[in-house]
Residue frames as qw, qx, qy, qz and C-alpha x, y, z in Angstrom:
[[0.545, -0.166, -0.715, 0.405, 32.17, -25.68, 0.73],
 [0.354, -0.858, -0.236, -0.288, 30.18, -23.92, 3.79],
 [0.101, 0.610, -0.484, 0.618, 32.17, -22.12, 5.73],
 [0.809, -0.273, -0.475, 0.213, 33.26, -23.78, 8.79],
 [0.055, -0.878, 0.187, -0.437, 34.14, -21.33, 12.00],
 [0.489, 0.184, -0.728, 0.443, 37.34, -22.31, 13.86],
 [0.633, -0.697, -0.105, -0.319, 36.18, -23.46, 17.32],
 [0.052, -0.714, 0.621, -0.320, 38.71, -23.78, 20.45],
 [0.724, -0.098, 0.619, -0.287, 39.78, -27.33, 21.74],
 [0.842, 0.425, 0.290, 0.162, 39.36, -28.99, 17.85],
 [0.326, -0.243, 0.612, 0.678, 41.88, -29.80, 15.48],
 [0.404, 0.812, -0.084, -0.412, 41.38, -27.86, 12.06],
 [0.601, 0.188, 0.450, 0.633, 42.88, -29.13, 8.46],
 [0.146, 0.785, 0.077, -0.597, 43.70, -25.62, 6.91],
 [0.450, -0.111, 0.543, 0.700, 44.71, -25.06, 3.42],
 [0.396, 0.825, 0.123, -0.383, 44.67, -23.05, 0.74],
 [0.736, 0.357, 0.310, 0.485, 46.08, -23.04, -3.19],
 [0.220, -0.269, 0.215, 0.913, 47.84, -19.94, -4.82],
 [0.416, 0.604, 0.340, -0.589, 44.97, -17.80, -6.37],
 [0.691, 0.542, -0.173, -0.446, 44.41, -18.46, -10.15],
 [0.970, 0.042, -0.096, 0.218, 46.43, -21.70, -9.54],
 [0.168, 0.911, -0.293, 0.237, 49.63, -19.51, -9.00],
 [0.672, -0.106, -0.573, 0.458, 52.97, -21.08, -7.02],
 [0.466, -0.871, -0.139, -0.062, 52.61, -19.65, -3.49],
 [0.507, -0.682, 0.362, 0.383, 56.46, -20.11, -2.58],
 [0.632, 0.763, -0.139, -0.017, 58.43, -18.82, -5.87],
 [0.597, 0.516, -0.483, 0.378, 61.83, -20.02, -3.97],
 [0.607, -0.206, -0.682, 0.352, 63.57, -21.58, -1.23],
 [0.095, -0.086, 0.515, -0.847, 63.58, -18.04, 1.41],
 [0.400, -0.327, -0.207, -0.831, 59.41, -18.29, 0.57],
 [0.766, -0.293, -0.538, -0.193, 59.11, -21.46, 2.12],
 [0.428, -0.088, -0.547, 0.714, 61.64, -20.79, 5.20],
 [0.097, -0.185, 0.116, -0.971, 59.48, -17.05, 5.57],
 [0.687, -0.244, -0.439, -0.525, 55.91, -19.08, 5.83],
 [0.732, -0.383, -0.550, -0.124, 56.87, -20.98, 8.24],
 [0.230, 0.004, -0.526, 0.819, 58.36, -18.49, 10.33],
 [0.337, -0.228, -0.176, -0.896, 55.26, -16.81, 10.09],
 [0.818, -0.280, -0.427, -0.265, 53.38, -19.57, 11.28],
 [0.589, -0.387, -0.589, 0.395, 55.39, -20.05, 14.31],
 [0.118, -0.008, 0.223, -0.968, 54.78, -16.02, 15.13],
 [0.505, -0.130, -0.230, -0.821, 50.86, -16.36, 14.23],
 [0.752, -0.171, -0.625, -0.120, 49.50, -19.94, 14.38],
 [0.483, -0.010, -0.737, 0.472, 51.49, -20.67, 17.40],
 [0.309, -0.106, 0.343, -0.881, 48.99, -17.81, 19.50],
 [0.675, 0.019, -0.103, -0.730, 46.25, -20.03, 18.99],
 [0.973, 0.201, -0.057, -0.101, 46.74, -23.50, 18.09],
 [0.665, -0.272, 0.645, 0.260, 49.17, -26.41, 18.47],
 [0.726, 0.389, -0.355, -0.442, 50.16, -27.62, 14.82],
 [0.757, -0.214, 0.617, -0.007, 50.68, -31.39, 14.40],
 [0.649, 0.144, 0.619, 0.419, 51.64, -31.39, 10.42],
 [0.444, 0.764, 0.077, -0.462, 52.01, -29.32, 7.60],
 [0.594, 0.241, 0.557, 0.528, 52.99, -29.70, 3.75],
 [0.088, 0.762, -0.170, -0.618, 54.23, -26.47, 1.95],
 [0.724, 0.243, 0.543, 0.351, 53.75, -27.24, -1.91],
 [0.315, 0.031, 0.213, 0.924, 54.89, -25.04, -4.55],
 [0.217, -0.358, -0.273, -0.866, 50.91, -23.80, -5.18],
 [0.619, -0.603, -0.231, -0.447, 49.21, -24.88, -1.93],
 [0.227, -0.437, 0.590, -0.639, 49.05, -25.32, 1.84],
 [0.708, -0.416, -0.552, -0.144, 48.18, -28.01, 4.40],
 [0.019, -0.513, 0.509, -0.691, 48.22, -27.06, 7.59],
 [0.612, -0.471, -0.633, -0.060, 46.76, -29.80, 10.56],
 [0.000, -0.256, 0.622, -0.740, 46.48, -27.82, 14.38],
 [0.476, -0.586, -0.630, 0.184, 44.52, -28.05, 17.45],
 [0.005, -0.617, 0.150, -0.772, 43.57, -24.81, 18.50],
 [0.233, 0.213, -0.648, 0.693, 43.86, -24.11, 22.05],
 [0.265, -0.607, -0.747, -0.051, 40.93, -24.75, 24.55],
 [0.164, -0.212, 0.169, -0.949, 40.06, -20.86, 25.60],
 [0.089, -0.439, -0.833, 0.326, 37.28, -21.45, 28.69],
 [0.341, 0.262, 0.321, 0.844, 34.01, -19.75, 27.93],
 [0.231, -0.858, -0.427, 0.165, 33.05, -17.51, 30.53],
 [0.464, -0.324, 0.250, 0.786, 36.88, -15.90, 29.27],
 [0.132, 0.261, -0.162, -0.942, 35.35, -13.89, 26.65],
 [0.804, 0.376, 0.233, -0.398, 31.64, -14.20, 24.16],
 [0.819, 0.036, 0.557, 0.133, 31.49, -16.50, 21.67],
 [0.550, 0.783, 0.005, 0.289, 32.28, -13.94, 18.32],
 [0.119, -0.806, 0.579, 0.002, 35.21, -12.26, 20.07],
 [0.588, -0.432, 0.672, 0.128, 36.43, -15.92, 20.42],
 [0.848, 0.279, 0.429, 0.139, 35.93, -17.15, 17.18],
 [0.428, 0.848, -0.243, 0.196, 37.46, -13.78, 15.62],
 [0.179, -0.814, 0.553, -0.008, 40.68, -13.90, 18.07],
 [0.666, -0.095, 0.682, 0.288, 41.26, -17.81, 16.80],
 [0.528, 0.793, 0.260, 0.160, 40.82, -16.09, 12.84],
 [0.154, 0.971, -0.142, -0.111, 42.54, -13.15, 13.23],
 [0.372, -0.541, 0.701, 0.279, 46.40, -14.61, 13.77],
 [0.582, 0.093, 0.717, 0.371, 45.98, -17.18, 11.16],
 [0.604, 0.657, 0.366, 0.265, 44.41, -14.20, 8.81],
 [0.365, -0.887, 0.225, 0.172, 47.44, -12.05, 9.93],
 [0.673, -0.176, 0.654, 0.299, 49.78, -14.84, 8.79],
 [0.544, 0.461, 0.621, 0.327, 48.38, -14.68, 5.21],
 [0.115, 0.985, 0.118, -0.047, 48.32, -10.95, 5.05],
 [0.252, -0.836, 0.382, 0.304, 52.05, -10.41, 6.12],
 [0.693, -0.056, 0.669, 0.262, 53.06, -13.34, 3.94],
 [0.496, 0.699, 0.491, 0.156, 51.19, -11.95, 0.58],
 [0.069, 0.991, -0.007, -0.119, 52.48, -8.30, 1.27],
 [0.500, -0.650, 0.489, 0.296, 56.18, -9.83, 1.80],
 [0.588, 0.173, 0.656, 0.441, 55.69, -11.80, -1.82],
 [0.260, 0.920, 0.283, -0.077, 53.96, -9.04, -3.07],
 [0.217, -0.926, 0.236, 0.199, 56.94, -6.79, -2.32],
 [0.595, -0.446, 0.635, 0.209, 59.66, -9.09, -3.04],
 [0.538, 0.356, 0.739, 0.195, 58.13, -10.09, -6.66],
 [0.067, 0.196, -0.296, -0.932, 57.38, -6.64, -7.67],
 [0.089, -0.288, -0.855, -0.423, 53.68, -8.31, -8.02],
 [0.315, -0.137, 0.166, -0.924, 50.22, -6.86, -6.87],
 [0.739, -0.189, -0.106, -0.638, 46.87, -8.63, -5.37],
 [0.624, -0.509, 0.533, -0.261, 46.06, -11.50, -3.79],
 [0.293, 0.497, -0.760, -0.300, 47.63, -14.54, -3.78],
 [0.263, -0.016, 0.767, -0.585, 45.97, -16.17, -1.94],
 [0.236, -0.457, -0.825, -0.233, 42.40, -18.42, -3.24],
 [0.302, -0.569, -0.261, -0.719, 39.47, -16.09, -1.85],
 [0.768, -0.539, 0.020, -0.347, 38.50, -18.22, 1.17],
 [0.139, 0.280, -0.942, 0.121, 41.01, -20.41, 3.31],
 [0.807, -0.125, -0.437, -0.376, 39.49, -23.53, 3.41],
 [0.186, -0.431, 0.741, -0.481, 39.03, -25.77, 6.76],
 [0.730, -0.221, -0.539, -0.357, 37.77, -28.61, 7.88],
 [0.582, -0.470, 0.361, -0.557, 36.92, -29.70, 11.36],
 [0.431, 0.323, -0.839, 0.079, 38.37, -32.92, 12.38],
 [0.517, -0.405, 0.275, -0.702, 36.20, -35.03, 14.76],
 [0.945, -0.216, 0.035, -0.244, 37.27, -38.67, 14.38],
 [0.598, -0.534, 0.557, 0.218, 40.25, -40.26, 15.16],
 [0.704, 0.040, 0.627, 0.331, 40.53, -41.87, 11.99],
 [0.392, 0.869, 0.169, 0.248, 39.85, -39.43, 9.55],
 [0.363, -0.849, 0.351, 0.156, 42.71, -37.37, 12.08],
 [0.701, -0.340, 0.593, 0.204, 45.34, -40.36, 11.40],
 [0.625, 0.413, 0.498, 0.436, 44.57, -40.39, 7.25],
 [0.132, 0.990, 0.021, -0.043, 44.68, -36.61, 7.31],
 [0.655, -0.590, 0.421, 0.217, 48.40, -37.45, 8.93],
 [0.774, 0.083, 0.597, 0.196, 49.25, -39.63, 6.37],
 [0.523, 0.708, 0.372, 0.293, 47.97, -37.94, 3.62],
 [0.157, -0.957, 0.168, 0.176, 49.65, -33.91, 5.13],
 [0.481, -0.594, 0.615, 0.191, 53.27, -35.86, 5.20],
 [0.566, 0.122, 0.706, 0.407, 53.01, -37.75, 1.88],
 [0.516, 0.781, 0.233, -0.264, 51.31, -35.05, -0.02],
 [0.076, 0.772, -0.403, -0.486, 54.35, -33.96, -1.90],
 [0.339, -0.004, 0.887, 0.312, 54.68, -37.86, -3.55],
 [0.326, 0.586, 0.711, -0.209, 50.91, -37.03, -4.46],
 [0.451, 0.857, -0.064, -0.241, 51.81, -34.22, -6.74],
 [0.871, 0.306, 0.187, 0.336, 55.01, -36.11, -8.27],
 [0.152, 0.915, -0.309, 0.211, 57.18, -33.59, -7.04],
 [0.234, 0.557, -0.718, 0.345, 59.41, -35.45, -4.63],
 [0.674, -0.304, -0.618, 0.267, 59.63, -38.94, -2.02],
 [0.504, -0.821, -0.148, -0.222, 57.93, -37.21, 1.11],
 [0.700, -0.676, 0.032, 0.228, 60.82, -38.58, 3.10],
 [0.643, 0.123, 0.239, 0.717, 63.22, -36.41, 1.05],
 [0.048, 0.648, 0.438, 0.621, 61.20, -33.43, 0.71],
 [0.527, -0.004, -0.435, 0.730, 62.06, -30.36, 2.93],
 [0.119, -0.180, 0.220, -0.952, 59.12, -28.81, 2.97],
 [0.744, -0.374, -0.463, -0.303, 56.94, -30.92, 5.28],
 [0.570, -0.585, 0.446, -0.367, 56.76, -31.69, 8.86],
 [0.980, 0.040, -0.192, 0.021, 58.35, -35.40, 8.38],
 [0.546, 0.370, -0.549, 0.513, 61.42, -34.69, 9.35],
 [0.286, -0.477, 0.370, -0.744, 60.57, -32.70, 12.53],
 [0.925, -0.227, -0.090, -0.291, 58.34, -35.96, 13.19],
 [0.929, -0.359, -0.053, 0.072, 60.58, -38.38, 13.39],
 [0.572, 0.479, -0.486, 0.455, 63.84, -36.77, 13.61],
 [0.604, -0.611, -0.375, 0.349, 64.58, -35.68, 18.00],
 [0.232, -0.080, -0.226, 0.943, 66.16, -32.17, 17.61],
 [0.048, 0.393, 0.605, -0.691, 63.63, -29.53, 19.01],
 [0.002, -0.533, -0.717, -0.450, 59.95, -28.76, 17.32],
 [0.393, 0.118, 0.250, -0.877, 57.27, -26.40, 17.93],
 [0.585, -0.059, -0.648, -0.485, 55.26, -29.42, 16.24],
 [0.714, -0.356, 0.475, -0.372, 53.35, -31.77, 18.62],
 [0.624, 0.137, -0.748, -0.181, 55.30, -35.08, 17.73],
 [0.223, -0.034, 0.829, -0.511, 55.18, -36.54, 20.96],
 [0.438, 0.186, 0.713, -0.515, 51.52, -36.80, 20.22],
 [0.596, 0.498, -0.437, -0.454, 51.44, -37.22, 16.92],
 [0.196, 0.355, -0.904, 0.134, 53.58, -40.45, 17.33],
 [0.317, 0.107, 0.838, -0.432, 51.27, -41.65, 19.96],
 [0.716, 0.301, 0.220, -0.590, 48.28, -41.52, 17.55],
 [0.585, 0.526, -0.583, -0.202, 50.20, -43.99, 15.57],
 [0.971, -0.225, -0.074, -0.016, 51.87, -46.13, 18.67],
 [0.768, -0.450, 0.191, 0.414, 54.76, -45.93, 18.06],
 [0.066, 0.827, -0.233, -0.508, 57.43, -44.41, 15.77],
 [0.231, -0.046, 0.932, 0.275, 58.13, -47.37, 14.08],
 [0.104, 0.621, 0.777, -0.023, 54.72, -48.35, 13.24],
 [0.289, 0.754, 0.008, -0.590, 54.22, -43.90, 12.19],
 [0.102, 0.482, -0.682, -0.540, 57.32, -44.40, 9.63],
 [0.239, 0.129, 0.956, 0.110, 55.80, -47.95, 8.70],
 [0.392, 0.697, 0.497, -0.337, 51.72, -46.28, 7.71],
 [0.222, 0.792, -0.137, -0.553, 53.81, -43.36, 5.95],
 [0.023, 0.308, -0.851, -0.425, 55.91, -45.76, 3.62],
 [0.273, 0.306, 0.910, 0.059, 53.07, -48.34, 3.24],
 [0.218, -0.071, -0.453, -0.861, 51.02, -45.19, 2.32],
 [0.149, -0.482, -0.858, 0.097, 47.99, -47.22, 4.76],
 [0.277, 0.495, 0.433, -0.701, 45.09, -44.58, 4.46],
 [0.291, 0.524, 0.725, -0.339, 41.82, -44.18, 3.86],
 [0.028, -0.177, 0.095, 0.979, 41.61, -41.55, 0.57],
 [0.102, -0.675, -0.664, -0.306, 37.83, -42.23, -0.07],
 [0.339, -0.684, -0.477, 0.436, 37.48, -40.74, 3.69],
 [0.256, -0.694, -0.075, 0.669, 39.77, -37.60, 2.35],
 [0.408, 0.383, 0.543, 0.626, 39.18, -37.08, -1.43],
 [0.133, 0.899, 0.292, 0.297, 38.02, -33.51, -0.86],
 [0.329, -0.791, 0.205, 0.473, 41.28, -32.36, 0.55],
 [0.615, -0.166, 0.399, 0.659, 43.29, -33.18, -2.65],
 [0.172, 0.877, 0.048, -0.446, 44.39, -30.47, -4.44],
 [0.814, 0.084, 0.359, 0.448, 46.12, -30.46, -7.76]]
């Protein structure tokens, strides 16, 4: 896949697997420590609107933040929307690293991204982020505690964007109603799935 440089203003699908297929989160603190991490790092940069923490990979859906550009050149800006999100992965690895008694990375080589740039492809990305965990036969999505589904449609406070999530759906009914019916597109998104 060609590398794809994060640009300000667009939503980004991140993810990445556990290098040589490895589980990234070896137990319940790993997954609670990731996503603190992600609201210290990510959150400098980018909105997120979904993510799915499987035992060997990441999804991550944001909208990085529109930075105006007469504010700085165009390589400073693309490194300072990199650096936090390869910050995130650094403190994360060193903390499993440590914790595991294990060395190198754990990380796949490259995190992988993809520019989002139509509404619909956005809306099956949705779908697909928040159901992924049925997709590897590990657990019903709307049981499964490490995804943004609850935060969607539950009402105690988020650093997600459900408000506008929700709206790309209509309504909250009619979100919960796609996610159970499972209504998307996976021709459109057959190069995100990981197994």
């Amino acid at each position: 896949m060609k590398y794809q440089p994060f640009e300000s203003g667009h939503f980004f699908h991140i993810y990445n697997r556990g290098n040589n297929n490895e589980n990234l989160f070896l137990e319940q603190d790993n997954y609670n420590y990731f996503l603190v991490l992600m609201k210290k790092y990510l959150l400098q940069v980018a909105d997120v609107y979904s993510y799915c923490l499987l035992p060997n990979h990441f999804h991550v859906l944001v909208k990085f933040y529109e930075v105006p550009l007469d504010t700085v050149d165009l390589e400073k800006k693309k490194s300072n929307l990199h650096q936090p999100i390869s910050n995130m992965l650094n403190a994360y690895t060193k903390a499993i690293n440590k914790r595991h008694n294990r060395r190198g990375s754990l990380f796949q080589e490259h995190l992988k991204r993809i520019k989002i740039t139509e509404e619909s492809y956005l809306r099956n990305l949705i779908v697909y982020i928040n159901t992924n965990s049925t997709h590897h036969d590990i657990e019903d999505y709307r049981t499964y505690k490490h995804s943004s589904y609850d935060a969607l449609i539950g009402e105690q406070k988020t650093a997600l964007k459900r408000d506008e999530v929700i709206e790309l759906f209509d309504d909250l009914n009619n979100f919960k109603h796609v996610l159970h019916s499972k209504r998307l597109d996976i021709d459109a998104i057959q190069e995100l799935i990981l197994e």
